[in-house]
C-alpha positions in Angstrom: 24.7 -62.2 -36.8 23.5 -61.5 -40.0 22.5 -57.8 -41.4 19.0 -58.1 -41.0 19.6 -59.1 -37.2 21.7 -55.8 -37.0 19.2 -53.5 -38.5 16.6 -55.0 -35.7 18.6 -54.1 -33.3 19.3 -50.8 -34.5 15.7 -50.1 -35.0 15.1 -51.1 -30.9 18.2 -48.6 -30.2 17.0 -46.3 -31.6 13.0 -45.9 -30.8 14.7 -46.7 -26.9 16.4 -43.6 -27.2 13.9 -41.7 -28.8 11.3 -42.8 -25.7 14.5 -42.1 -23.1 14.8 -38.7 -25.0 11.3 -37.4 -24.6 11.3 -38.4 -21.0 14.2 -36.4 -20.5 12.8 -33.0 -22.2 9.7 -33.8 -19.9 11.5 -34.7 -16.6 14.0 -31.7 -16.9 12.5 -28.5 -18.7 13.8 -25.4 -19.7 14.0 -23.1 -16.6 12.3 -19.7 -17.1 15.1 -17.0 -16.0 13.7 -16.0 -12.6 13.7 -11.9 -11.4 12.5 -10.4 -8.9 9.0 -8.6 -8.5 10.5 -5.3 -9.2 11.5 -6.7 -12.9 8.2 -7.1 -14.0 6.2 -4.5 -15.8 2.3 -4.0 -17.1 3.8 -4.8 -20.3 7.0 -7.6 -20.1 7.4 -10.2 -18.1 4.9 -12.6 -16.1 3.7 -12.7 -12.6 3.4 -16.2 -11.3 1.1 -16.4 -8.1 0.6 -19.9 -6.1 -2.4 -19.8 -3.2 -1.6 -21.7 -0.1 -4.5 -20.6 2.0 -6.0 -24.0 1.9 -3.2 -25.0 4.0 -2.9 -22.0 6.3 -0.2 -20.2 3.8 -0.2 -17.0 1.8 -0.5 -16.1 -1.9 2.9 -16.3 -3.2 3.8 -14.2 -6.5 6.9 -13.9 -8.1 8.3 -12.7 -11.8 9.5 -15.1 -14.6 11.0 -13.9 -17.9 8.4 -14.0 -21.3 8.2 -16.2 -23.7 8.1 -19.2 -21.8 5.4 -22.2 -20.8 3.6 -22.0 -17.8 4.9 -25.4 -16.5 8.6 -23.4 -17.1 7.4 -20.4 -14.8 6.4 -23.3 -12.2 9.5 -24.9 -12.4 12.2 -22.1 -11.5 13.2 -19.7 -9.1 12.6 -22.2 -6.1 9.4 -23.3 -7.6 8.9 -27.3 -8.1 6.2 -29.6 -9.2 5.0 -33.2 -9.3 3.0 -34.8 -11.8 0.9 -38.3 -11.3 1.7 -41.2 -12.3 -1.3 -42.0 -14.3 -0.6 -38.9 -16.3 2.9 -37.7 -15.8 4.3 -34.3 -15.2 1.9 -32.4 -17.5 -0.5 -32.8 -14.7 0.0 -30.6 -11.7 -0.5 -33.0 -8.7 1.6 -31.0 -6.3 3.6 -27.6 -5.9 5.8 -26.3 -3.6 8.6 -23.4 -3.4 12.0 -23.4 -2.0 10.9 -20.6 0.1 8.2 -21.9 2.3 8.0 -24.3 4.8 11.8 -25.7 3.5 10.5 -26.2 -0.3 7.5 -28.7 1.2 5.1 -29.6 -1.9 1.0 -29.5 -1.6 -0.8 -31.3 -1.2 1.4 -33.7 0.8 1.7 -37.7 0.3 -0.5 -38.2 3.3 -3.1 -36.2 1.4 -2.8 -37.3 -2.0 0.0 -40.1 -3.4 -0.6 -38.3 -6.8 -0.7 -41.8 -8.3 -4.3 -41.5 -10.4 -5.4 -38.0 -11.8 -6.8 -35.9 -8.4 -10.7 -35.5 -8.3 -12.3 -32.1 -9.4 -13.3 -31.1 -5.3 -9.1 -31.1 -4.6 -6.5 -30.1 -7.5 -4.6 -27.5 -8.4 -7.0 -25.4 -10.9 -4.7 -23.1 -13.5 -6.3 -19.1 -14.0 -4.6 -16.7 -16.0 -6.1 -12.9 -16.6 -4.1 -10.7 -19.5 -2.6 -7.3 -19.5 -5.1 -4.5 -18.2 -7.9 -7.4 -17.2 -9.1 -7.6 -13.4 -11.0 -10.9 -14.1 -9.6 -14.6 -14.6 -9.9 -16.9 -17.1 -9.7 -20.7 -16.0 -7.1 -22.3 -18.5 -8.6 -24.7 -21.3 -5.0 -26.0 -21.7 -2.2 -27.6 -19.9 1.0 -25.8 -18.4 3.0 -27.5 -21.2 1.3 -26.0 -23.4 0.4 -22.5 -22.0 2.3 -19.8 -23.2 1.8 -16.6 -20.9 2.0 -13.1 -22.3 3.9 -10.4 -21.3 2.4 -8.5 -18.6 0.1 -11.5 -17.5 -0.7 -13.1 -14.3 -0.7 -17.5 -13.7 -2.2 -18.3 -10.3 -2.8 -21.6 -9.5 -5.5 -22.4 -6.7 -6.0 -25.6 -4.9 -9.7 -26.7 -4.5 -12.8 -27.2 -6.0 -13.6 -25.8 -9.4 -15.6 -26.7 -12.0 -14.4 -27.9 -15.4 -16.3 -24.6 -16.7 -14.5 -22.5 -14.2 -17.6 -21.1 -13.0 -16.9 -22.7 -9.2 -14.3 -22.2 -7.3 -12.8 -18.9 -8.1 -9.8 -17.4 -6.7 -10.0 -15.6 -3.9 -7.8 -12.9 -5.0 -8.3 -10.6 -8.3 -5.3 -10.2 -11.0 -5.1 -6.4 -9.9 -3.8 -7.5 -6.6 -0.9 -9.7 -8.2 -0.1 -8.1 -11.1 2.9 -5.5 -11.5 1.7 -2.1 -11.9 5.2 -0.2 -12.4 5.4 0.7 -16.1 9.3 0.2 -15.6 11.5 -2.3 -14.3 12.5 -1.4 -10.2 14.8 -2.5 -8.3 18.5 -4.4 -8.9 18.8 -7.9 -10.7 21.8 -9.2 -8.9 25.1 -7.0 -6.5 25.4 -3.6 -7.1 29.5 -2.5 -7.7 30.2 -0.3 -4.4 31.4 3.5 -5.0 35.0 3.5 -4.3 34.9 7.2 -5.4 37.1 9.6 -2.5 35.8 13.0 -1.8 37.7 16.2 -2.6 39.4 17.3 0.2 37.5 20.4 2.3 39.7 23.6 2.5 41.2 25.3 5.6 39.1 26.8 8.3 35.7 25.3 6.0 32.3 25.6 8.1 31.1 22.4 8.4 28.4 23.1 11.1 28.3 22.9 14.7 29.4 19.8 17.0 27.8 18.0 18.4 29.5 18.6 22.0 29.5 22.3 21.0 25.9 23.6 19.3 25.1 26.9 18.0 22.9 29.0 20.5 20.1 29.3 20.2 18.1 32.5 19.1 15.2 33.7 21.6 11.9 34.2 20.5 11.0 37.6 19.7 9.5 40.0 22.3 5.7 40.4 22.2 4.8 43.5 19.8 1.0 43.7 21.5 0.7 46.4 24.4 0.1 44.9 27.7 -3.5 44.9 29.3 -3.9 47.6 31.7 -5.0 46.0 35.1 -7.8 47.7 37.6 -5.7 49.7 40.0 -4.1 51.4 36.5 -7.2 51.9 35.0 -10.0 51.6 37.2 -12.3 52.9 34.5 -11.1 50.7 31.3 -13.1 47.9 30.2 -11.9 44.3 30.6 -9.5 42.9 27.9 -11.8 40.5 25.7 -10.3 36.8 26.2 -9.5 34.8 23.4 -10.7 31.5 23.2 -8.9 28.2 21.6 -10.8 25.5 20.2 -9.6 22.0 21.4 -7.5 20.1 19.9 -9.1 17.2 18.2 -8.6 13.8 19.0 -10.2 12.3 16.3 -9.8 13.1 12.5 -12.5 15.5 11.0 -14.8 13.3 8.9 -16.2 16.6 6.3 -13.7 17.2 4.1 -11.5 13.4 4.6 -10.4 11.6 1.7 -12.0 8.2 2.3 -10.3 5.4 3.9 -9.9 2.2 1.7 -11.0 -0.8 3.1 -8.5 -4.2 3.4 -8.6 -6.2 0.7 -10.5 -9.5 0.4 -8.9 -12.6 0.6 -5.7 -14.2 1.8 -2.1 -12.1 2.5 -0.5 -11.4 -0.8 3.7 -12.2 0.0 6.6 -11.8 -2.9 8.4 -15.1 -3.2 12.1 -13.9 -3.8 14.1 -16.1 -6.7 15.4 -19.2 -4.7 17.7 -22.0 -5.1 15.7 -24.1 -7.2 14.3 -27.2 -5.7 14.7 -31.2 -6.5 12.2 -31.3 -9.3 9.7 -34.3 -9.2 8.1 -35.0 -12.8 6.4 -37.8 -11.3 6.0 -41.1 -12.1 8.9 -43.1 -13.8 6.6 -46.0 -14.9 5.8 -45.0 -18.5 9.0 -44.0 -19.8 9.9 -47.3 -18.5 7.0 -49.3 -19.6 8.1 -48.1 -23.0 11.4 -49.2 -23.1 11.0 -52.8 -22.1 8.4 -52.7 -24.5 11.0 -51.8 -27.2 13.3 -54.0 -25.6 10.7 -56.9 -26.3 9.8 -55.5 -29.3 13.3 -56.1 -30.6 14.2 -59.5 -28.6 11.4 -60.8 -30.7 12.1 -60.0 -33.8 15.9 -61.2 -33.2 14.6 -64.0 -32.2 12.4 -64.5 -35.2 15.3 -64.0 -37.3 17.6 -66.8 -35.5 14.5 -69.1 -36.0 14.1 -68.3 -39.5 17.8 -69.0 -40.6 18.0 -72.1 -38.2 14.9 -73.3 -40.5 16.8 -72.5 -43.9 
């Protein structure tokens, strides 16, 4: 095999693994770390917020870790996707989370084989709304390339919408899935138990009655008003005035009340714990292998050509 055979082959090597490379960053992302709800503020981190409702489910929201992509925040934590084949895993065919109904992903194969790119009256439409705004934006770009900001809410609805995002809305408004403490809450992982022994309490202390054995109790106070005086006593004093109690209400006074808010629209609004994170599907296989034989061809040819060439010389 001569050198211009070898640098051929080479060549084919090397675009092969260059197309088996990108499939791989694609296929497997970067997980965004996943925290719970309590770990996201009005100013770091990202809520991420999936509706079910058009199969009978909740809104799920949970908190992912800034910067990150929002096709990372939808692939962690229990959180999966699968793209189509026609387009691969940039687009959102189908989602599903650990956490509900055993990590199922929607719309199901009977629904949709996510092979060509869904219609616009059933797909997953992506919303975001920014720090401090209570209205949603529908996303102009993809979840690959998507970077949420800190504080931020992704929710992704499955429906009809528009590509002007003017049909179709969520159901829900970003003030109902965004984090509203200003600091983180609650504990990222096992808390270390106190081991710490109290001092030891001296002689004879008072540590307050048993339980088998409790204090007396005090009796009321004796009445300080004089009795009334009956008839036979004094025939000629006037009858004690009575005293009369109002009722006791049953119902709560309505002057005065603060008002009583009224249930929020839309579907239940659940935390989705972190979770084991779920087989990720990027979707069809069929282009980064379409590619590779093509290199593959690509390179028989021209080794081919070469044999020819010298057999001809």
């Amino acid at each position: 095999m001569n050198l211009r055979v070898t640098r051929v082959l080479a060549r084919a090597a090397a675009a092969l693994g260059l197309t088996v490379a990108a499939f791989a960053a694609t296929a497997a992302p970067a997980g965004a770390a996943p925290q719970p709800m309590g770990q996201c503020t009005t100013s770091s981190g990202v809520v991420l917020a999936v509706d079910f409702s058009h199969w009978g489910g909740p809104v799920y929201r949970s908190c992912g870790t800034t910067p990150t992509t929002g096709y990372e925040l939808l692939n962690q934590g229990g959180w999966a996707t699968t793209g189509t084949g026609h387009d691969g895993p940039a687009f959102i065919c189908r989602i599903g989370y650990s956490g509900h109904q055993g990590g199922k992903q929607y719309p199901t194969p009977q629904q949709d084989d996510c092979v060509l790119t869904p219609p616009a009256s059933a797909y997953w439409s992506y919303w975001h709304a920014n720090p401090g705004q209570n209205t949603w934006d529908y996303s102009q770009l993809g979840a690959m390339l998507y970077k949420p900001s800190p504080g931020s809410v992704d929710l992704w609805v499955f429906g009809s919408t528009n590509v002007e995002g003017t049909e179709g809305k969520p159901l829900v408004t970003p003030d109902q899935l965004r984090a509203k403490n200003t600091r983180p809450t609650g504990a990222t992982g096992p808390q270390p138990q106190d081991t710490r022994t109290a001092a030891p309490l001296p002689p004879n202390a008072n540590t307050g009655p048993k339980p088998e054995n409790p204090q007396p109790v005090a009796p009321p106070p004796a009445a300080t008003t004089p009795p009334v005086p009956t008839a036979s006593e004094s025939p000629s004093a006037p009858p004690s005035p009575s005293v009369s109690v109002p009722p006791t209400p049953t119902t709560p006074p309505t002057t005065g009340a603060p008002p009583v808010a009224a249930p929020a629209p839309g579907p239940e609004v659940v935390d989705a714990a972190p979770a084991a994170d779920a087989e990720h599907d990027a979707g069809s296989y069929l282009p980064a292998v379409g590619a590779g034989a093509l290199v593959l061809l690509i390179g028989a040819a021209a080794v081919f050509a070469a044999k020819r060439r010298r057999r001809t010389e």
